[in-house]
C-alpha positions in Angstrom: 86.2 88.1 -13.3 83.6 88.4 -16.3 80.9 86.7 -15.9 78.3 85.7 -18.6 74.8 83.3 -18.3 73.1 81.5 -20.8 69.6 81.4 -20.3 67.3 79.2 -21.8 64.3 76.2 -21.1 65.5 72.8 -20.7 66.2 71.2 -23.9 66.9 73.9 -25.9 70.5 73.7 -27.0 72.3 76.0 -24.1 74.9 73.5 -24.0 75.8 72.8 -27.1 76.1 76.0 -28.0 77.9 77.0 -24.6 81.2 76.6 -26.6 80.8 79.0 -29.1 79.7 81.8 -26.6 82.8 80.8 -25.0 84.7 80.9 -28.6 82.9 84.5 -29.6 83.4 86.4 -26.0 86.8 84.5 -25.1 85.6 83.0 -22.1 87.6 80.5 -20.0 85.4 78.5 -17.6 81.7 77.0 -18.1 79.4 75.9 -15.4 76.9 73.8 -16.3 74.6 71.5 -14.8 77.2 71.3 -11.9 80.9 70.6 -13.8 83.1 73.7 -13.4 84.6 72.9 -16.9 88.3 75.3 -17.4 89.5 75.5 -21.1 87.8 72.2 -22.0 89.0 70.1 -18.8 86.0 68.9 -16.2 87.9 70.0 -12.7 85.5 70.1 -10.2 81.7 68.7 -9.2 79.4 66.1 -10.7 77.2 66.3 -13.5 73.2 66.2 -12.9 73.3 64.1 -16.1 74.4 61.1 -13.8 71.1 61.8 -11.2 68.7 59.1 -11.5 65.9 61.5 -11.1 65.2 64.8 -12.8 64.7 66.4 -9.1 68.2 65.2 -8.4 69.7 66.9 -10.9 67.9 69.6 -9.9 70.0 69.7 -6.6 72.7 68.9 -8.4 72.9 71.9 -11.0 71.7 74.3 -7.7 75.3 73.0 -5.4 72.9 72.3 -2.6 75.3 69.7 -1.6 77.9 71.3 0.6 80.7 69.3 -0.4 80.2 69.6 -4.2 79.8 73.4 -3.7 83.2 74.0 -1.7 85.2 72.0 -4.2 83.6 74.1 -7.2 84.2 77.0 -5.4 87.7 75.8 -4.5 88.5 75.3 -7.7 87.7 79.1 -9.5 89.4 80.4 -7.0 92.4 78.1 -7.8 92.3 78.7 -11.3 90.8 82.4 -11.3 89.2 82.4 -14.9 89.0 85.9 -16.4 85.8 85.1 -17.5 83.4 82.6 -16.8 79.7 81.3 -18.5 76.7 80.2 -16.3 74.1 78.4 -18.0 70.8 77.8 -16.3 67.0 77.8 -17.2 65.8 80.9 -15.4 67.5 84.4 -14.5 66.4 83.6 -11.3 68.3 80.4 -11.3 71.8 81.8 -12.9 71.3 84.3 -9.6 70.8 82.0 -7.4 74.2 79.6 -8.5 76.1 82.9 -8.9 75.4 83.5 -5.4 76.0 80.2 -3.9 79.0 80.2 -5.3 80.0 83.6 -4.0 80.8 84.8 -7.5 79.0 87.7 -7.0 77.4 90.4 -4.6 73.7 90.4 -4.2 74.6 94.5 -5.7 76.7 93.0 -8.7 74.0 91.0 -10.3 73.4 94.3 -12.7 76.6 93.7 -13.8 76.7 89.9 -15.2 76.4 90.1 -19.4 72.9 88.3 -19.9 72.3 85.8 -23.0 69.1 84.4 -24.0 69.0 81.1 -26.1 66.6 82.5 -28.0 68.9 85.6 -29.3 71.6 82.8 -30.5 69.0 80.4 -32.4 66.2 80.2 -34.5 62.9 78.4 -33.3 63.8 75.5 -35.8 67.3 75.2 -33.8 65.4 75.0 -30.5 63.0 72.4 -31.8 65.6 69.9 -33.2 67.2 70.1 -29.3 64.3 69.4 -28.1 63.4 66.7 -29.9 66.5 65.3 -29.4 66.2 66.4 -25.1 62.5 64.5 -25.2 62.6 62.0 -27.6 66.1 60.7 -28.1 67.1 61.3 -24.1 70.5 63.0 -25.5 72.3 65.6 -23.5 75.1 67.6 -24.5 78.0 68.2 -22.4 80.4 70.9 -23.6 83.7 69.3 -22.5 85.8 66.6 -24.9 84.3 62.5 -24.0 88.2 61.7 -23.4 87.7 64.6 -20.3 83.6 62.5 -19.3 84.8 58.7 -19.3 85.6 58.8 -15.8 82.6 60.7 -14.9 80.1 58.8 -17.2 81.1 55.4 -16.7 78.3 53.4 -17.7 76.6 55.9 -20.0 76.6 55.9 -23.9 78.5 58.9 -24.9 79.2 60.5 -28.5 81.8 62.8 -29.3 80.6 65.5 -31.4 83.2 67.5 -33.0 82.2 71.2 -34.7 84.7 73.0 -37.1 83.9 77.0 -37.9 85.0 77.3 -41.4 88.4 75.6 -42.6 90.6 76.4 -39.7 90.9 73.3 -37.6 92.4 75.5 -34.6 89.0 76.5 -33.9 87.5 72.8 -33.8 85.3 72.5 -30.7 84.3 69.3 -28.9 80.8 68.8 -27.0 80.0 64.7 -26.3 76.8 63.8 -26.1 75.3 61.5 -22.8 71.8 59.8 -22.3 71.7 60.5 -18.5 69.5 57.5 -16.4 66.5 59.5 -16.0 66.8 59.1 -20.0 66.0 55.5 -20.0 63.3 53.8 -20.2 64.1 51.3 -17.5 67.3 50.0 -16.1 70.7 49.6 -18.2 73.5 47.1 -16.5 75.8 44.4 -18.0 76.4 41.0 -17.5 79.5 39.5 -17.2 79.1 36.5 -19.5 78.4 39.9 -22.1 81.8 40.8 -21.7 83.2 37.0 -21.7 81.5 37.0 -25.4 83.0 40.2 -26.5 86.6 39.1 -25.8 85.9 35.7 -26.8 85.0 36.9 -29.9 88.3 39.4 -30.0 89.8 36.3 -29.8 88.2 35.0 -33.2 88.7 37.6 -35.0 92.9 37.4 -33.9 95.1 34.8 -35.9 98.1 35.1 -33.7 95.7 34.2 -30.9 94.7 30.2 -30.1 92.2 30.7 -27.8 90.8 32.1 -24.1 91.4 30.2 -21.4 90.2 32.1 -18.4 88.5 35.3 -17.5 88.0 37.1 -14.4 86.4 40.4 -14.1 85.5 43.0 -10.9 83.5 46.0 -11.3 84.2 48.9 -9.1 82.3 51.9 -8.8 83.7 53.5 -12.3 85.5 50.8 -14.2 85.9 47.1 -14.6 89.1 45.4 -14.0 89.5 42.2 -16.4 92.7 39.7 -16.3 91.9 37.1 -19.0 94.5 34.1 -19.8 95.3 33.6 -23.5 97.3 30.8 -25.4 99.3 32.2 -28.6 99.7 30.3 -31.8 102.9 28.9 -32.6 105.5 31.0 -34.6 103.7 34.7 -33.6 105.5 37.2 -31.5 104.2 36.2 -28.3 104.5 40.0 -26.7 102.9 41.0 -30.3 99.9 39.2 -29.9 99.5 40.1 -26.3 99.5 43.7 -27.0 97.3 43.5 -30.0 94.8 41.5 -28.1 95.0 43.0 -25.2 94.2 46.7 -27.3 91.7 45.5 -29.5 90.0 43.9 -26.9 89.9 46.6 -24.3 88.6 49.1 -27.0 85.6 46.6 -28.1 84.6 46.5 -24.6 84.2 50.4 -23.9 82.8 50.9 -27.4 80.5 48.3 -26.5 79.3 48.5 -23.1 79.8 52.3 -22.5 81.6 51.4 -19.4 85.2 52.0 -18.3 88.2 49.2 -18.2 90.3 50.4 -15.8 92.9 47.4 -15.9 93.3 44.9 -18.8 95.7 42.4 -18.1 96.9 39.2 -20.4 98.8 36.5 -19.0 100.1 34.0 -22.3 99.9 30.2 -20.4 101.6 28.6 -23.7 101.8 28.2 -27.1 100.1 25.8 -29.5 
């Protein structure tokens, strides 16, 4: 297996530009800030953009946790990349994962193709990440959001989509996260939030009379909602359900940032 690093200080652009290393060298795997990330799909570890502290993520993006670091390794070996790209903030770091992850010798360290953020971008490049790293709290993932919304439940997340020149077959994905170390203070969600936004669904839904109940449970990654509906008289009742049922559920994770894992309608009449 090839292997490659990105180098560079925090906040620099190394992930967002991880992709098109990956595009220009034709490599298959990315492991960054502890996602082993194969041809776009997130298969193994957790993100240090969900730690709550910066020294978390830290231990996160270093696999000190045993568990974390035998999955990730489970999981090259599994897929056995021909190549694979290492970002990190320090040589010495890169060296360190490399190892942890047995995906090299101690003696084959010589051997790993080195690339410096600052050979790939101009200063001016480096300071728009950064501003957007100190200022904004935004932090690129290079993986598609539709591949992060189980892993980033609860965080606000922005697709950002990059085509090289007219050909749409090269068309790259990164989505942007605020991790919670981001914030200033604490981010949650009340439940009469949700009631609102689905209440107002309702308004906006001629085919729809009105909400009767709502229940709602939130597990770890995803809420599960079953709300009660009457439809107006002379709609298709299934019609409306659906229409509802999508327009509501997509308000919600637009809205709130967090997953719906189950949204169910129940029609109790029609007036």
């Amino acid at each position: 297996m090839e292997i490659y690093t990105l180098v560079g200080k925090s906040g620099t652009g190394k992930s967002f530009h991880a992709v098109g290393q990956c595009q220009k060298y034709d490599i298959e795997a990315i492991i960054d800030d502890g996602l082993f990330i194969y041809k776009g799909a997130v298969l193994a570890g957790i993100s240090a953009k969900k730690s709550e502290t910066k020294i978390g993520a830290i231990k996160v993006a270093l696999f000190l946790d045993e568990k974390i670091r035998e999955q990730v390794k489970k999981e090259i070996r599994r897929k056995k990349p021909k190549s694979l790209l290492l970002l990190g903030t320090s040589d010495d770091m890169v060296n360190k994962v490399l190892l942890t992850l047995e995906l090299v010798t101690e003696d084959e360290l010589s051997k790993v193709h080195r690339i410096y953020i600052e050979d790939i971008t101009t200063e001016e490049e480096r300071e728009t990440a950064r501003e957007e790293r100190v200022v904004k709290g935004k932090h690129v993932v290079p993986a598609p959001s539709m591949q992060l919304k189980r892993s980033f439940s609860g965080f606000f997340m922005d697709p950002l989509r990059v085509f090289r020149g007219m050909d749409v077959g090269m068309a790259a994905e990164r989505t942007v996260v605020r991790p919670p170390f981001s914030y200033q203070g604490e981010y949650f969600v009340e439940d009469k939030v949700l009631d609102d936004i689905i209440r107002c669904v309702c308004d906006v839904i001629p085919e729809v009379s009105r909400v009767i109940h709502i229940g709602h449970a939130l597990k770890t990654e995803a809420y599960t909602l079953d709300v009660t509906i009457k439809i107006r008289k002379g709609y298709d009742v299934m019609a409306a359900a659906k229409q509802f049922q999508k327009r509501a559920y997509d308000t919600i994770e637009y809205m709130t940032a967090f997953n719906v894992e189950d949204f169910n309608v129940t029609v109790r009449g029609i007036e």
